[in-house]
N, C-alpha and C positions, 0 to 999 in steps of 0.2 A: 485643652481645647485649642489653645495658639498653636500649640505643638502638631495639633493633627491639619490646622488651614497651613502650617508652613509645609507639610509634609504634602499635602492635598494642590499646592501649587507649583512646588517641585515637581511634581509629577507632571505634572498640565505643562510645566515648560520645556521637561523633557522630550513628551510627546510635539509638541509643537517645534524641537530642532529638530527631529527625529524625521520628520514631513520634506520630502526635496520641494526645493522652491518652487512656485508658481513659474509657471511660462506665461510671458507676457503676449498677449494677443497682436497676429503681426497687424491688426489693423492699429494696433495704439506704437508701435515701432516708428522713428521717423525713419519716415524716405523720400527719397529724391525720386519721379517719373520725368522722364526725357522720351522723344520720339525725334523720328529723322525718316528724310527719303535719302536713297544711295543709287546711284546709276552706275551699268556699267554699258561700254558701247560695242557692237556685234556689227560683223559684216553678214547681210543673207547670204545664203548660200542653193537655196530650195525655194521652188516659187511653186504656185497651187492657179491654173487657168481655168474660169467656169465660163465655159462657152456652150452654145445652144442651134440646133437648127429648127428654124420653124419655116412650117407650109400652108401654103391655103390652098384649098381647093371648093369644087360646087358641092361635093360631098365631103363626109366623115371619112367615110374608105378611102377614097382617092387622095384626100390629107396626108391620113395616113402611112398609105404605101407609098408616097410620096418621099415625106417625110424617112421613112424606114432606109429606104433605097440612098437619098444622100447621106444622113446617121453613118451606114456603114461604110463609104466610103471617106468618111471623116473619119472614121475609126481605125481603119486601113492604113490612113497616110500617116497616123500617129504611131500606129504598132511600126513601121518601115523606118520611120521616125529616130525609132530605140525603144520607146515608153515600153513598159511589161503590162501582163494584163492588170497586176496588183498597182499602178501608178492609173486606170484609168478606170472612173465607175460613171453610173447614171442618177442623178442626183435628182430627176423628174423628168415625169411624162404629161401631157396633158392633150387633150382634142376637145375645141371647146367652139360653138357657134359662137360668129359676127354678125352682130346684128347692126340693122340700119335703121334708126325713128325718124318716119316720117308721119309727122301731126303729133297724133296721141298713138299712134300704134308702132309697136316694133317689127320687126320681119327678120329670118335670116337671111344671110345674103350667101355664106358660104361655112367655113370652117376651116380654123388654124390650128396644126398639128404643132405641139412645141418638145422637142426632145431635151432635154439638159444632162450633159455632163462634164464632169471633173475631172483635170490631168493634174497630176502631181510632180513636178518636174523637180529633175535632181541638180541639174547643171543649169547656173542662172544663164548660161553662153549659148543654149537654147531655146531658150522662152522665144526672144522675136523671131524667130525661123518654125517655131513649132506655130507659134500666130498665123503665120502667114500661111502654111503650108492649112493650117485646118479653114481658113475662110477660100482659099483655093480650090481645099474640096468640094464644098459645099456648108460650113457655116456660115451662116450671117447672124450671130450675137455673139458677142463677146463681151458677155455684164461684168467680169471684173478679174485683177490679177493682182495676186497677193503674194508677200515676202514674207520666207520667216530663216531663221537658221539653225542650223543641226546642233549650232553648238548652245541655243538657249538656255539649257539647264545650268550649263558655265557658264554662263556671264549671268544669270541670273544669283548663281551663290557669291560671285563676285562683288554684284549689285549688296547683296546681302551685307560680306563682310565690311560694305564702306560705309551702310545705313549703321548697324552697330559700333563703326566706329565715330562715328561722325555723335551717338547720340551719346555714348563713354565719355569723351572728349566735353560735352555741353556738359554731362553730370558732374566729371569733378571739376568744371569751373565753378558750380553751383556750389558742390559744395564747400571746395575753400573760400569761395567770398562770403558762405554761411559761417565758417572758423572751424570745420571739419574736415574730415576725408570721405572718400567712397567706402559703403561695405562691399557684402557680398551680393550677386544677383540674384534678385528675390523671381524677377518676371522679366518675360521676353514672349512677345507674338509680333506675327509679319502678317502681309498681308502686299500681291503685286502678281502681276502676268505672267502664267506660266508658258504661253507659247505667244509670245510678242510677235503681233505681225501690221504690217499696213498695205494697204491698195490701193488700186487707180482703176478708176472706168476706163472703159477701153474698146471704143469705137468700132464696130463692124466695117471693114472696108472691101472692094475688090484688091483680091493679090495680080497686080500686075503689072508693077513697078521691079526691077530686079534689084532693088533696095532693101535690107531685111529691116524689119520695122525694130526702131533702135530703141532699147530697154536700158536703164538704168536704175537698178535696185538702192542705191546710196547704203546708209547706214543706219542701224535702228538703235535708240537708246533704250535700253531695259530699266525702268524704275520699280523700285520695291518700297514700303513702306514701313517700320520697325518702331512698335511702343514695349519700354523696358521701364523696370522701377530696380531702385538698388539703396541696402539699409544706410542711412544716415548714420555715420560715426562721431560724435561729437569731441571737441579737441576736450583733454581732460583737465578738470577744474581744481 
């Protein structure tokens, strides 16, 4: 009977070196998580002008043929300009009654046609000339002028490589003052702007100064945001 429980646990300890070890779950693994923002700085290059003609007239119709009639020759000076037709769209229309309250009751009084459209300019060297020349024609809004540059995807992976450095750099201070090294990279997400841009209102005026209205785009900083985890190696005991 001894003979058969030694023979009977022999076996069960065979069976049980015979098993490849357990993996331990990476949530029970120590690690180190770090995060970091990373900048990198861009000159524009490309600016985007949303400019508008609007009409008023005693009618609808009249608004709008109104309106139609200036539109294209705003559209005119910009094609003469350079712009192609893929650099220039219509980004709204609208014809809508003004009304007047007097007491408790409203009235129309007339009706403002409003055209909107978008120039894509390629060369920051003419943004304030292309200004001037579309309110010359016949715009009077110009809601806003925005920068962005061709080269954003590179300065954004730029941006990238200094956030991941910058949060490397935080982990193995972590973890030699913990008495360890860094392992391997377990995780890494970002998160940051893919077409960084900024603008400025930008006042409807008459073109009648032989001054070109003077633009200065400056420089955009691209930020990115980067959280990473990396295994804990502990010094050996």
């Amino acid at each position: 009977m001894k003979w058969g429980l030694a023979v009977g646990a022999l076996t069960v300890a065979q069976a049980l070196a015979a098993q490849p070890p357990t993996t331990q779950p990476q949530s029970l693994v120590p690690q180190i998580s770090t995060s970091a923002n990373g900048e990198a700085r861009v000159q524009p290059d490309r600016a985007t002008i949303f400019f508008a003609v609007e009409t008023r007239a005693s009618t609808a119709a009249r608004a709008g043929a109104d309106n139609a009639q200036r539109q294209r020759a705003v559209l005119d000076t910009l094609r003469k300009s350079g712009l192609a037709e893929g650099q220039l769209s219509t980004t709204g229309y609208s014809v809508t009654p003004e009304m007047r309250h007097d007491g408790k009751e409203a009235r129309v009084i007339g009706y403002v046609a409003r055209n909107m459209v978008q120039a894509e300019v390629r060369r920051i060297d003419q943004v304030g000339a292309l200004i001037d020349a579309t309110l010359g024609a016949g715009a009077n809004v110009v809601s806003s002028l925005r920068f962005y540059s061709s080269r954003g995807d590179e300065a954004r992976r730029l941006a990238l490589a200094d956030a991941v450095a910058k949060a490397r750099a935080d982990a193995d201070a972590i973890a030699r003052a913990a008495g360890g090294s860094l392992g391997e990279l377990l995780e890494v997400s970002t998160s940051g702007p893919v077409r960084p841009f900024y603008g400025e209102e930008v006042a409807a005026r008459a073109s009648m100064a032989d001054v070109t209205t003077p633009i200065e785009p400056g420089e955009q900083t691209i930020t990115v945001f980067v959280s990473a985890r990396w295994r804990f190696v502990g010094a050996p005991r």
